[in-house]
C-alpha positions as CSV (number, residue, x, y, z in Angstrom):
1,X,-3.7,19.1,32.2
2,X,-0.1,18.4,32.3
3,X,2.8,19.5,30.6
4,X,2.7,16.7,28.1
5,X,-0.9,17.4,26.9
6,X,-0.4,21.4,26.5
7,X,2.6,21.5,24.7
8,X,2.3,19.2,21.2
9,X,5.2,17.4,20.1
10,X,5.6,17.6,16.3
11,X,8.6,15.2,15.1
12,X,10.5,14.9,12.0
13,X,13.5,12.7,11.6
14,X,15.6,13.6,14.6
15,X,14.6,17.3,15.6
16,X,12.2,17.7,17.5
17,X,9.4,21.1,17.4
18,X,7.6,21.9,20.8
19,X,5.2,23.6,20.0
20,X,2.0,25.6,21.6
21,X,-1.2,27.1,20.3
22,X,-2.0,30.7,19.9
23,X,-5.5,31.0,18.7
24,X,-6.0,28.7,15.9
25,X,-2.6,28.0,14.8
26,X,0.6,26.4,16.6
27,X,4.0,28.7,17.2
28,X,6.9,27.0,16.6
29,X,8.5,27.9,20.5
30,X,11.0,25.2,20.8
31,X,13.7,23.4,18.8
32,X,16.9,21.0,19.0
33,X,19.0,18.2,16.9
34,X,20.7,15.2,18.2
35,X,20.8,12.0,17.4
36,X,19.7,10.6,20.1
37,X,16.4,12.6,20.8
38,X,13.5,10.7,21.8
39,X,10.2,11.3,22.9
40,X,10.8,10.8,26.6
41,X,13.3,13.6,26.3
42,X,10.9,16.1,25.2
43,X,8.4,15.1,27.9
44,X,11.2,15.6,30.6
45,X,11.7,19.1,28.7
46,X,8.2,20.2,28.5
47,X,7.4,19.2,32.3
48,X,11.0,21.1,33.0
49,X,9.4,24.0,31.3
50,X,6.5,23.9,33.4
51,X,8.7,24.4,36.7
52,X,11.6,26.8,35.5
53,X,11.7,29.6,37.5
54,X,13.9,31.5,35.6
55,X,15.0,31.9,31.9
56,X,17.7,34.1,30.1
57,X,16.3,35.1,26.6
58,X,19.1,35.8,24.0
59,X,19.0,37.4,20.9
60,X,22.4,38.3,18.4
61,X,23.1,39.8,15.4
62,X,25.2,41.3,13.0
63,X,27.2,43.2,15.8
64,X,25.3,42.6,19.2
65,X,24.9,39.9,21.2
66,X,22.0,40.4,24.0
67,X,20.0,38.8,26.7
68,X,17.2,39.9,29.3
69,X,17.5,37.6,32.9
70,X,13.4,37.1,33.4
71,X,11.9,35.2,36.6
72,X,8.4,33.6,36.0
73,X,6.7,37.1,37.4
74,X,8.2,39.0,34.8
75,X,10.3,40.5,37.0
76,X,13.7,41.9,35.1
77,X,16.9,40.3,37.1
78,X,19.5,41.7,34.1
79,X,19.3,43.2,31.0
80,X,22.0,43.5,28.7
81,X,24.0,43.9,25.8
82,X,27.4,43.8,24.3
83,X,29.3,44.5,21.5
84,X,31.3,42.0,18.9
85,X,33.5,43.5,17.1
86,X,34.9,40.7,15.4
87,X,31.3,40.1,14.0
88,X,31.3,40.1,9.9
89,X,34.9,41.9,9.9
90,X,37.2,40.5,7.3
91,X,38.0,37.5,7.2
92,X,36.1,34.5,9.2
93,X,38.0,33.3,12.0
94,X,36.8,30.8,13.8
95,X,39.1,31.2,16.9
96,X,37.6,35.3,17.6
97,X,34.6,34.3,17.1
98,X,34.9,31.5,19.8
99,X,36.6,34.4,22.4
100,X,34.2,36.9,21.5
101,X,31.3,34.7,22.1
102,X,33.2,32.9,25.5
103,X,33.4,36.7,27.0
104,X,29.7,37.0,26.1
105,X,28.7,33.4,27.8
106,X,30.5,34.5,30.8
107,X,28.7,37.5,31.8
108,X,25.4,35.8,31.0
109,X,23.4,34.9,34.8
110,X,22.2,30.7,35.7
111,X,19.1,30.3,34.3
112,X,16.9,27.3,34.1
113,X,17.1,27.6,30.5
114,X,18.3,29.8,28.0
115,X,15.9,30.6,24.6
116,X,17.7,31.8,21.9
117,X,16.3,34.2,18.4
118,X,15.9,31.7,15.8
119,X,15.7,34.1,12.5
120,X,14.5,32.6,8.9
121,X,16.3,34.3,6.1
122,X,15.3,33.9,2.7
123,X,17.5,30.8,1.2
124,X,16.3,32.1,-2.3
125,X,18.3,35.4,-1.5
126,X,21.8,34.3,-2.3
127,X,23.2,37.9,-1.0
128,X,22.0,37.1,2.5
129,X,23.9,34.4,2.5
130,X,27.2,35.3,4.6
131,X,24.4,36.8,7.1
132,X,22.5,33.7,7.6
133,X,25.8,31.7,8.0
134,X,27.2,34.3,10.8
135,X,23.7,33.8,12.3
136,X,24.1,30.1,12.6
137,X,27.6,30.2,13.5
138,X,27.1,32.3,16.4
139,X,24.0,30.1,17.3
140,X,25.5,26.8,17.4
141,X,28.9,28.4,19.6
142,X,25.8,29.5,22.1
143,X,24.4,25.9,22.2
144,X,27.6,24.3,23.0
145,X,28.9,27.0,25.7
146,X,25.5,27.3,27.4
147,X,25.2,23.7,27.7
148,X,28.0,23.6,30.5
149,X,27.1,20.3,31.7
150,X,25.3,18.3,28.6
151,X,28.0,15.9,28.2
152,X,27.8,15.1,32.4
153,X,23.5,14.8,32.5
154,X,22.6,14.5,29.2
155,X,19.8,17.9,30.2
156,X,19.2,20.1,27.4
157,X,18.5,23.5,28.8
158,X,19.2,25.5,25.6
159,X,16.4,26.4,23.7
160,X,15.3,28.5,20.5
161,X,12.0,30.5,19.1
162,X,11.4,32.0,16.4
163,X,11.5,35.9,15.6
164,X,8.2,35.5,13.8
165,X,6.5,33.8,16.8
166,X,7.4,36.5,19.1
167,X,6.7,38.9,16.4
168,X,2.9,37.4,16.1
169,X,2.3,37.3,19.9
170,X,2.5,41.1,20.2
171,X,1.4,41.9,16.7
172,X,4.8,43.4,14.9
173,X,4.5,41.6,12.0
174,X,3.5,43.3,8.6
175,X,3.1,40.1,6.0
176,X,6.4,38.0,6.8
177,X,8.3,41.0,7.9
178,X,9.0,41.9,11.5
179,X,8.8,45.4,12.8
180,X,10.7,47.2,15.4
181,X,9.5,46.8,18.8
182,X,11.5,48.9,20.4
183,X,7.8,51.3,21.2
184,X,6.3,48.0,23.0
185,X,9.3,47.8,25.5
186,X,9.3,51.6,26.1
187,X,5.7,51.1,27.2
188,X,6.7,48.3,28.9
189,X,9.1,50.8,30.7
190,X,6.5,53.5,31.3
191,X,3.7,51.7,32.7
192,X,6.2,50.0,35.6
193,X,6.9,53.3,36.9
194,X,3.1,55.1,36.5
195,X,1.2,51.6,37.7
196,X,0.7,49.8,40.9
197,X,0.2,46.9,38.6
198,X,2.7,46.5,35.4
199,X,3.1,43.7,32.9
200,X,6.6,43.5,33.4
201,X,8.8,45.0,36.1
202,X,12.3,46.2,36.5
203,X,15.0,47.1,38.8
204,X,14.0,50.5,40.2
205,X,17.3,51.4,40.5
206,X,18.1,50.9,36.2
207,X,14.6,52.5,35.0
208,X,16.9,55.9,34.1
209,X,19.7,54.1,32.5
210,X,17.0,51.6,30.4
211,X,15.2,54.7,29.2
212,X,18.3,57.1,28.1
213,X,19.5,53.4,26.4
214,X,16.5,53.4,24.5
215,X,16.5,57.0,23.8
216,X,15.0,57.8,20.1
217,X,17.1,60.8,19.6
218,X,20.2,58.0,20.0
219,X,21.7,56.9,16.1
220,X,21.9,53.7,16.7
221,X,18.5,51.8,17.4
222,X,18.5,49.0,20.1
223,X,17.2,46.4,18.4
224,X,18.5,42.9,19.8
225,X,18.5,44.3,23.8
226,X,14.6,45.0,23.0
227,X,14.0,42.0,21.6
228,X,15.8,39.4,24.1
229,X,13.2,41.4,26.7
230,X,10.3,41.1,24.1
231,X,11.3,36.9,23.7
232,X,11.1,36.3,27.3
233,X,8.2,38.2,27.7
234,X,6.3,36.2,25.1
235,X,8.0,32.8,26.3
236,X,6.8,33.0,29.8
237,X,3.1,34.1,29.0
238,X,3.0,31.8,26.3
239,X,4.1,28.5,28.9
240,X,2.1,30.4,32.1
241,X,-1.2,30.7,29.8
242,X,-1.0,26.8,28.5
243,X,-0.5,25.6,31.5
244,X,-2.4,27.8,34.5
């Protein structure tokens, strides 16, 4: 079965979902707005999908911005992170967030595509607020710098999936919350260097440096650079497994 037939196609107005199932229910894996989506644009994504060799997974957040480089194998090409200070700091400036973001874009490797975090905050909770509007901020200055050459071919290669889709994959979620999975990466970590066979492998030459990063006895937890490897991971088994 191709492309088209695996991956179902849910449309409302002008965004389109891409979806695939996980056991009995759909995940919501892939999402965009324009106003001129149609359906043949979506196929030509899906099928795309099918064929990418390579993907850079990208999560942000209050004060991080990071992404895991991930061939088809699983095999970690670069995996990083970086600070923003400007990030929630006085007053909103447009203009810092747009250099802080542009430094980010430029250290980030060619991909086929590029899946970005998509997090649902409460719109009931008026304090998160000022958090969910940094989060979409920073979202939409990613779609329009990683889509270098949109306005030439017209290819979307910017993606997002949801935090609670990759949190349901590898079982982190306690009722709507998501937990850390900063444990699920370490044993990612460990079993690359004590199997033959490992579910995801890594630069030999970084395996130090990843673990002393993720180090518990560090103050500050490494959220985001655990879940940009954690996206990818779950992206790529979720396309291999619907479409052999």
């Amino acid at each position: 079965m191709g492309a088209r037939g695996l991956l179902g196609l849910l449309w409302t107005g002008k965004r389109c979902f891409l979806q695939v199932p996980v056991g009995s229910s759909r995940v919501l894996w892939c999402y965009k707005k324009s106003t001129s989506v149609t359906q043949q644009d979506s196929v030509s994504v899906a099928e795309n999908l099918k064929t990418a060799n390579s993907i850079v997974s990208i999560v942000f957040g209050t004060r991080k911005i990071a992404w895991a480089h991930v061939d088809r194998h699983l095999a970690v090409q670069d995996w990083q992170q970086q600070e923003c200070t400007v990030f929630m700091k006085g007053t909103y400036i447009p203009s810092m967030y747009l250099e802080e973001i542009s430094s980010v874009v430029s250290k980030v490797p060619e991909a086929d595509f590029y899946v970005l975090e998509k997090t649902g905050l409460s719109a009931l909770n008026a304090s998160l607020f000022p958090v969910t509007l940094h989060l979409r901020t920073v979202e939409a200055m990613l779609y329009a710098l990683l889509h270098k050459t949109f306005a030439q071919d017209g290819q979307y290669k910017v993606l997002s999936m949801t935090r609670s889709a990759v949190g349901k994959y590898f079982g982190l979620m306690v009722g709507d919350a998501r937990t850390s999975g900063i444990d699920l990466v370490k044993q990612f970590l460990s079993e690359f260097v004590t199997q033959a066979e490992s579910r995801v492998s890594f630069p030999r030459d970084q395996v130090v440096y990843y673990r002393n990063i993720l180090s518990s006895n560090k103050q500050r937890r490494e959220e985001e650079l655990c879940d940009s490897l954690l996206q990818a991971v779950a992206f790529y088994e979720l396309l291999l497994n619907n479409t052999g």
